[in-house]
C-alpha positions in Angstrom: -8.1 16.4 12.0 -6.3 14.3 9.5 -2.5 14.2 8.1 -1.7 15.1 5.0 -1.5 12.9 2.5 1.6 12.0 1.4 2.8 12.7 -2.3 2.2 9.2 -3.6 -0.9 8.5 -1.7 -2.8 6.1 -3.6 -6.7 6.2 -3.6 -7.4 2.9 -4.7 -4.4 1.0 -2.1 -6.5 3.4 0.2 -9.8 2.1 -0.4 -8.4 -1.6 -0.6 -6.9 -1.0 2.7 -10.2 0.5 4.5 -12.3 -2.7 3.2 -9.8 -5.3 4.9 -9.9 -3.3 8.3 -13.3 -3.4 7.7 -13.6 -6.9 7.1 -11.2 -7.5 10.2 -13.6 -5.1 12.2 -13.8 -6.5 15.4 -17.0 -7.2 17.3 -18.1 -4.4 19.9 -17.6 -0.8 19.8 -13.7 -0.5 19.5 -11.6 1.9 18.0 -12.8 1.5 14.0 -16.7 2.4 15.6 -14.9 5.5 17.9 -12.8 7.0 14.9 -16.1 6.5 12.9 -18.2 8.4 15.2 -15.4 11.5 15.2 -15.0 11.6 12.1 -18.7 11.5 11.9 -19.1 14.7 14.4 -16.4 16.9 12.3 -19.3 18.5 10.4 -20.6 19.7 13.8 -19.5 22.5 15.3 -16.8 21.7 18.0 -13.5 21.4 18.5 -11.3 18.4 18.0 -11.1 17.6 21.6 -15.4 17.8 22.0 -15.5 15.7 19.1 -13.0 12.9 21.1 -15.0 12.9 23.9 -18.7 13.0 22.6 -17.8 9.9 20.7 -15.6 8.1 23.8 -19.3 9.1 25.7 -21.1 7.5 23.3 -19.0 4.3 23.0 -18.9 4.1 26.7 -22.1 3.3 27.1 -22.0 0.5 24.7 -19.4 -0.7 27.2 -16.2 0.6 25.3 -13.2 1.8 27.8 -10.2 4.0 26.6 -8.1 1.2 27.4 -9.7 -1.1 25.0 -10.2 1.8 22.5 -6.1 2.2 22.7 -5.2 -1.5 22.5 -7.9 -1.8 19.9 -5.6 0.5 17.5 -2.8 -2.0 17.4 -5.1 -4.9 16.2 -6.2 -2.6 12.8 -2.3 -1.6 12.8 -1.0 -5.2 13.3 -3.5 -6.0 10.3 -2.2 -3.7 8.2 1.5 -5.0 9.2 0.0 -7.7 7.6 -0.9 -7.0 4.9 1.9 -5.1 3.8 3.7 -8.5 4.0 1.3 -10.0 2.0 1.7 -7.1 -0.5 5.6 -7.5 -0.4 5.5 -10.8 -0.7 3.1 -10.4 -4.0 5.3 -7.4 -5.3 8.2 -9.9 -5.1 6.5 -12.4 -7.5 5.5 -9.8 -10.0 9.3 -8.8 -10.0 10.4 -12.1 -10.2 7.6 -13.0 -13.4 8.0 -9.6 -15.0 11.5 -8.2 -14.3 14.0 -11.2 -13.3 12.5 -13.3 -15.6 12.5 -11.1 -18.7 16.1 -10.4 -18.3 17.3 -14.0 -18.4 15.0 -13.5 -21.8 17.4 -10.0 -22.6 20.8 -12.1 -21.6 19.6 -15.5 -23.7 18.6 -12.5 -26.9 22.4 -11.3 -26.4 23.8 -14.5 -26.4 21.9 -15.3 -29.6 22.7 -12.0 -31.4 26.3 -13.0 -31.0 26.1 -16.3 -32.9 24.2 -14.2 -35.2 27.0 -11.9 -36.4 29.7 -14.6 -36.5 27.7 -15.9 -39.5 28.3 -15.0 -43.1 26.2 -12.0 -44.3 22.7 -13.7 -45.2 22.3 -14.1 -41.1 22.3 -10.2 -41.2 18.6 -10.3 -41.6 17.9 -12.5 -39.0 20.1 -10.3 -36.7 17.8 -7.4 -37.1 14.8 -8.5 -36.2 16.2 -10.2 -32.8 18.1 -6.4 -32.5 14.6 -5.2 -32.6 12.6 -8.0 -30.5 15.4 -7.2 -27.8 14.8 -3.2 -27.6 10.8 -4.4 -27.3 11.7 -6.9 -24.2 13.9 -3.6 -22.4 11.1 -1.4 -22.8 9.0 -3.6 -21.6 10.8 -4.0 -18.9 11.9 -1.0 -18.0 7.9 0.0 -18.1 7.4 -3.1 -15.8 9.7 -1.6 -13.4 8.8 1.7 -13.2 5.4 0.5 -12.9 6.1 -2.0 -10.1 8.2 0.7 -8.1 5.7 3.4 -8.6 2.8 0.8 -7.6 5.5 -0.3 -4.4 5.9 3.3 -3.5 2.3 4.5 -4.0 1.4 1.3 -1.3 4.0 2.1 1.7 3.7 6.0 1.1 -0.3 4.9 1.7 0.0 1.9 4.4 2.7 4.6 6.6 0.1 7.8 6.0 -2.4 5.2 7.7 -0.7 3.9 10.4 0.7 7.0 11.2 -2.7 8.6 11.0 -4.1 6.0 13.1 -1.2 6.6 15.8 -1.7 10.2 16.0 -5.2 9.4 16.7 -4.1 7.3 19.6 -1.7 10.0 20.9 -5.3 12.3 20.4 -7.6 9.8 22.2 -4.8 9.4 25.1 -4.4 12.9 25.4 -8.3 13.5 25.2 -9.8 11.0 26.8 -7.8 11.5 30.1 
């Protein structure tokens, strides 16, 4: 019944994601109860569309209708809309304090080593280790990157499997549930 996961789906952005549409669970049987109670009946023995409407007949008589089933979706999506600007937002500080930052650190080291080799020969010593203090601060910047953009990547591959999981669901409980 469910997508495939996309190539940089990330289990833990998955799980971290789950528990704030969890905590944002609305009172009532809504659409995070009905997805819970088909996913719950895929270990029986009946097809997709059984499965839709067992659990729609089972919410319905806790008062739930597909309308407020479907408008119940885009309260979960508009949460995790959210929080992916929330995470953006975050990811824009962690560039700023571990990228932007460190480079004004590279261009000030630069600046430095070019004072450095105006001077008489003794300074050559000197020189060295800032030569070697600047290839630390690129690596460790170019590790900061790759890490932020693979952490970046790994969280909207995740946040657009869900919400694109959770629309095909919609589409599913429209098409089921009449």
């Amino acid at each position: 019944m469910s997508l495939e996961k996309p190539t940089r789906f990330n289990e833990k952005h998955f799980e971290l994601l789950q528990s704030i549409l969890e905590r944002n669970n609305k009172a009532g049987y809504d659409f995070w109860e009905y997805r819970k109670s088909v996913e719950a009946l895929e270990s029986m023995d009946m097809d997709e569309q059984m499965r839709f409407k067992s659990a729609y007949a089972t919410g319905s008589t806790m008062g739930a209708t597909k309308e407020g089933l479907l408008k119940s979706v885009d309260h979960y999506t508009t949460v995790l809309k959210n929080e992916e600007h929330k995470f953006t937002s975050s990811l824009q500080a962690s560039i700023q304090e571990k990228v932007v930052a460190r480079e004004d650190e590279i261009r000030q080291i630069n600046a430095d080593l070019q004072k450095k080799k105006e001077l008489v020969e003794q300074l050559s010593a000197e020189i060295e280790q800032l030569s070697v203090r600047k290839q630390k601060v690129l690596e460790e910047v170019k590790g900061s990157s790759e890490k932020i953009e693979t952490t970046k990547l790994q969280f909207q591959e995740t946040l657009r499997y869900m919400v694109t999981e959770m629309l095909s669901f919609k589409e599913k409980m429209e098409k089921y549930l009449g």
